[in-house]
Each structure stands twice: as C-alpha cells, then as structure tokens.
Steps between C-alpha positions, in 0.01 A plus 500: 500500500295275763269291345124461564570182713798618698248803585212289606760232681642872685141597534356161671781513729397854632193413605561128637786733718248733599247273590761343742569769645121654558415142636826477744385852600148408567617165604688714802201698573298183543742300694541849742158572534419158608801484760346901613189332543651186651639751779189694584272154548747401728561839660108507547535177656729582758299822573207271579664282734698813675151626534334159637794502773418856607147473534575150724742698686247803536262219604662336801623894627178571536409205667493500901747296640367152595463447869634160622191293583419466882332185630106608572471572873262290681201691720394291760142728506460331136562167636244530804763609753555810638826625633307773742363219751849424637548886514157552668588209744797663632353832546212316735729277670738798633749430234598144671470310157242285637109423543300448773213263393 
C-alpha cells in the first residue's frame, strides 16, 4: 500500500507537471501572437510606404512636362523703339534701304 506521503509527493508532482505544461502552452501562444503581431505592424508599414510611392508616382504623371526655360525676348516697342520705322522707311524710299532727309 502507498502511503499518505508517497500520495501527496505523486500528487504535488501532477500538478507542478501540469502547470508546466499549461504555462509552456500559453507561453507559445504568447511568444506567437506577439511575432503574428510583429508581422502585421511591419506588413502595415510597408503598405504605407508602397502607398506613399504610388501616390508620388501618380503625382509627377499627372504633372505636365516641364518646358525648358527660354531666355525672355526683348520688344524693342517696350524699350521706346519700334521695329516698323525701318520697315516704313523702305516702303517710302522705293525699297532702296535709305532716307532722303
């Protein structure tokens, strides 16, 4: 016959084993969950910055193209001259290119 201490010894040493192994177990959970979770932060992440790249991407498509820059061009009529005098004198003068004063 077992005796009342060999049952409680048998009896402890259940449950200690069964506590190890429901901790281990949620231990797992734990340690998966936080890698699962680990993963979908950084998937979200990524998603952000794919999404940040499209939208600049979008943003210069829809852009026009820019033209190259072209020096301004100069109008005599601003500056006080006017290009139609020397057209005006050659039309009076017979077309000879020159004035009679």
């Amino acid at each position: 016959m077992v005796g009342r201490a060999e049952r409680n010894k048998d009896l402890i040493q259940e449950v200690v084993e069964s506590a190890a192994h429901r901790v281990g177990n949620i231990t797992s959970i734990i340690t998966t969950a936080v890698a699962d979770i680990a993963r979908e932060i950084g998937e979200l992440v990524t998603d952000g910055f794919e999404m940040r790249e499209a939208a600049k991407t979008a943003r210069n498509d829809s852009e026009p193209e820019a033209k190259p820059k072209t020096p301004p061009q100069e109008l005599d009529s601003l500056n006080g001259y006017d290009d139609d005098t020397d057209e005006d004198a050659d039309a009076d003068d017979g077309g000879s290119g020159r004035e009679d004063h």
